[in-house]
C-alpha positions in Angstrom: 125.3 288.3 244.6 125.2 285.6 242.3 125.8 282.0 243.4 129.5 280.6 242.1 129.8 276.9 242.7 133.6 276.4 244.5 136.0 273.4 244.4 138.7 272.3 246.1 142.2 271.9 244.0 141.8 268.2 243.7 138.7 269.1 242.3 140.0 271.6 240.5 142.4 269.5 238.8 139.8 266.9 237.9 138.0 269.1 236.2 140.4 270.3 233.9 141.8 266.4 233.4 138.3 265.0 233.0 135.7 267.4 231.8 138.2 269.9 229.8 137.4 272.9 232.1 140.5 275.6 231.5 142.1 277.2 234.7 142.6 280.9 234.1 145.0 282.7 237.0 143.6 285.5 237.8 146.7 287.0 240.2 148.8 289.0 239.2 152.1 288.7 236.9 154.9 288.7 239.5 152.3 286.0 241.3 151.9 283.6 238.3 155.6 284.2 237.4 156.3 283.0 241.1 154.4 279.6 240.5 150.9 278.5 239.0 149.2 275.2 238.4 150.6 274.0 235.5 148.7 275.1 232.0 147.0 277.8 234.1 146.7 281.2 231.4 147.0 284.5 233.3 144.2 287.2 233.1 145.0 289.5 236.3 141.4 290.9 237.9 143.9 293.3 239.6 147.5 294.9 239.6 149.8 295.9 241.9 149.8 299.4 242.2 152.0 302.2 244.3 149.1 302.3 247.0 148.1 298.4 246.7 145.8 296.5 244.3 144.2 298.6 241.5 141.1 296.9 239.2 142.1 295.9 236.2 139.0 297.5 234.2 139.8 295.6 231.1 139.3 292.0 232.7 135.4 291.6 231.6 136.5 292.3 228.0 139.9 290.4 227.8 138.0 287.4 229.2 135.2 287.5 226.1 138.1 288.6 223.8 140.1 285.6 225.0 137.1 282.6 225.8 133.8 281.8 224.5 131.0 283.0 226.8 130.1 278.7 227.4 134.0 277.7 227.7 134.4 275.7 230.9 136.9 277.8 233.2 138.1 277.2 236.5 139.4 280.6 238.3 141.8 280.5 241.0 144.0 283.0 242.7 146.3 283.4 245.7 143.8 282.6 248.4 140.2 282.2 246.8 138.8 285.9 247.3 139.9 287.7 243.7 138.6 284.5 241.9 135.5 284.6 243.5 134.6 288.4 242.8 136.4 287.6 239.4 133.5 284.6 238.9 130.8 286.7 239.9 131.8 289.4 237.5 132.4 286.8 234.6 128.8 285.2 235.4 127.6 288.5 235.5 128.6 289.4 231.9 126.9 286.0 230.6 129.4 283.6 231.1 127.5 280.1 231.9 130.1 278.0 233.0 132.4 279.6 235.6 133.4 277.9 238.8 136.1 279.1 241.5 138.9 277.1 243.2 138.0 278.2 246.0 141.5 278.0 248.4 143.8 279.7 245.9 147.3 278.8 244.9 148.2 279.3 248.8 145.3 278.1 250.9 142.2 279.7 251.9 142.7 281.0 255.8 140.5 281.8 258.6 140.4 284.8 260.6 143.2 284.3 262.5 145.4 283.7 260.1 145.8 279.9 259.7 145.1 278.0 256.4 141.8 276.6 256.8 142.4 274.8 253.2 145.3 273.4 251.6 145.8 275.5 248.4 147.1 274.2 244.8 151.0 274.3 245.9 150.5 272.7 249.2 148.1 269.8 247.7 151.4 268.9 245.6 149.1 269.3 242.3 151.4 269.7 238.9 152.6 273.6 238.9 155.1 275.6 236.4 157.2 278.2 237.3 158.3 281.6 234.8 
């Protein structure tokens, strides 16, 4: 498994201000429709199928289609667990400067249930709609 450095959303939205990292969504549509951080681009690692989530098996290749291998992308999802195996798979494939918002757009959560992390939304970062 190869080792993704996380951040929070502040973070997260630091890096993108400071250091020109670009957040890529990786949820999918109806989910970055809903609400995403603001200037976020969408690249679903999964769909929303009949029987639940399905792969998307073009993500790799839209991602080297869409960003140079050394751009400087934060990932986020819903919760923190599609970005993270979205990271890994990025890193994977050669990119070299990946790093995972690691509580999502809703908030990471512990095993029972309860947000162990504020999220994107809930940190009151900027966020765009549509």
């Amino acid at each position: 498994m190869t080792n993704i450095k996380r951040v929070s959303p502040v973070e997260a939205k630091r890096l993108m201000d400071e250091e020109g990292y670009t957040y890529v969504d990786v949820r999918t549509e109806a989910e970055f429709a809903a609400g995403r951080p603001a200037g976020a681009q969408l690249v679903p690692w999964a769909f929303s199928g009949p029987t639940g989530m399905v792969p998307n098996p073009d993500f790799v290749a839209t991602m080297q289609k869409t960003f140079a291998k050394d751009q400087k992308l934060v990932l986020g999802c819903r919760s923190g667990g599609r970005s993270l195996k979205a990271a890994q798979a990025l890193v994977a494939a050669g990119f070299t400067d990946v790093i995972d918002q690691r509580a999502g757009w809703d908030g990471a959560r512990n095993a029972f249930g309860q947000v162990s992390e504020k999220g994107w939304a809930a940190e009151g970062l900027p966020t765009e709609k549509g």
